[in-house]
C-alpha positions in Angstrom: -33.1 -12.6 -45.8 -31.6 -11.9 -42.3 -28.9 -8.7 -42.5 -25.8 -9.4 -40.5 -23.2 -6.8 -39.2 -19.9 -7.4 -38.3 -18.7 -6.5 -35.1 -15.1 -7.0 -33.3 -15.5 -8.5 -30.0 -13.2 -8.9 -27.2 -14.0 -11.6 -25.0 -12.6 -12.7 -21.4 -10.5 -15.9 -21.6 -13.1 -17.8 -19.3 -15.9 -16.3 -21.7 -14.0 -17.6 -25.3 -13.3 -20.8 -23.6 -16.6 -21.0 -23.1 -17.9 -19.9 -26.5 -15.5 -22.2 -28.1 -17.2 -25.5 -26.0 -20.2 -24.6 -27.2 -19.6 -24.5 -30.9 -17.7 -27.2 -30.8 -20.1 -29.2 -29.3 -23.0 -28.1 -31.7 -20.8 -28.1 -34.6 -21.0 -24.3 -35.5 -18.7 -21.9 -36.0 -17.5 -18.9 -33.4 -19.6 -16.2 -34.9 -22.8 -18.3 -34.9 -22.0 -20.0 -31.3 -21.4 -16.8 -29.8 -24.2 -15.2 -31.6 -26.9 -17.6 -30.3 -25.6 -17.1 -27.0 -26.1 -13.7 -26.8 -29.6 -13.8 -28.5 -31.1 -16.2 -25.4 -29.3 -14.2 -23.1 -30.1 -10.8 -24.0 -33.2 -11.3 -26.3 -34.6 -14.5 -25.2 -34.7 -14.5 -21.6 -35.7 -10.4 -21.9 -38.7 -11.8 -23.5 -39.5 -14.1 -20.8 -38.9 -12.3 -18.2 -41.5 -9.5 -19.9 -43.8 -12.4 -20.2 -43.1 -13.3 -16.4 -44.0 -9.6 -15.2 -46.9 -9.3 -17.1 -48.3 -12.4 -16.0 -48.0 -11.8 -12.2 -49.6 -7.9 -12.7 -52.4 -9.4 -14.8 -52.8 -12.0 -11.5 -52.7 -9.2 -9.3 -55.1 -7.2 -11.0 -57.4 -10.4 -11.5 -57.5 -11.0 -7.5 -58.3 -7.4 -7.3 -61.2 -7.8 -9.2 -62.0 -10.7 -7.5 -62.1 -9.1 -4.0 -64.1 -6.2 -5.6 -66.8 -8.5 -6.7 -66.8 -10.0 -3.2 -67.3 -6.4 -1.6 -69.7 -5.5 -4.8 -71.7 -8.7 -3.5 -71.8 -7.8 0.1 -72.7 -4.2 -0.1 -75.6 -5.4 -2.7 -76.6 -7.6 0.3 -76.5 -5.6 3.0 -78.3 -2.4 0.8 -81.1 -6.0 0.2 -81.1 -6.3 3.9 -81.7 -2.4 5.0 -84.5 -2.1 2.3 -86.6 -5.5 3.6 -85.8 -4.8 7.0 -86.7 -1.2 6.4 -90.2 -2.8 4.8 -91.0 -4.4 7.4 -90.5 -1.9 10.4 -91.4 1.2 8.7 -94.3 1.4 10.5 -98.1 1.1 8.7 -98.7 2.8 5.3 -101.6 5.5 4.9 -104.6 4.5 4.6 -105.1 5.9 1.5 -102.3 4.6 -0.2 -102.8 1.5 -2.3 -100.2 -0.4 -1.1 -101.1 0.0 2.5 -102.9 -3.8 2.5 -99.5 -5.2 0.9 -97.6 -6.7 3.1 -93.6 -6.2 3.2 -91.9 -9.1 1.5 -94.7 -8.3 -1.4 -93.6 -4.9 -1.3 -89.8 -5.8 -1.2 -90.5 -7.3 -4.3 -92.1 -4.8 -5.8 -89.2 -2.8 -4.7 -86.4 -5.4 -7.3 -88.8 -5.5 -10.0 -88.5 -1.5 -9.9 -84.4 -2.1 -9.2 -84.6 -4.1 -12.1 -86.2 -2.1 -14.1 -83.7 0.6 -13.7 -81.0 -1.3 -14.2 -82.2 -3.2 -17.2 
């Protein structure tokens, strides 16, 4: 059961001209003509333009993550890059060190095995 409360009103000619249109042709009365008006025009279209706002911060915020994955994915590259390139100009291991007869793209991926690992 929906509550109502009477209220007096007092409306602008152009505005009860207007009100009086539209319940006449939608066959209501004043109170409920008027009333629906001001529901879509301070309830319904509120709503919408919530929805609206929040829509184009949650696209904002998704294009932000997308350029942070981009970045994420090139700084995981480059840090790839500088660790074989660093393999493979580091100069000769000791001789005593077992991996010294490896050579550097096995030891690179020795070197994501270990990464992964960690991370897993």
């Amino acid at each position: 059961m929906t509550t109502k409360r009477q209220l007096t009103l007092h409306f602008d000619v152009e505005v009860a001209a207007a009100i009086e249109v539209e319940a006449t042709t939608r066959g209501l009365n004043l109170s409920r003509a008027a009333n629906d008006a001001l529901r879509r025009a301070l309830i319904d279209e509120a709503g919408e333009a919530l929805a609206d706002t929040v829509r184009a911060r949650l696209d904002r915020l998704d294009k932000r993550d997308a350029a942070r994955a981009r970045e994420l994915a090139m700084i995981k590259e480059i840090v790839l890059l500088y660790v074989r390139v660093w393999f493979e100009y580091s100069g000769s291991l000791p001789d005593d060190d077992p991996d010294a007869s490896t050579n550097a793209d096995l030891r690179f991926q020795g070197f994501l095995e270990m990464l992964a690992e960690q991370t897993g």
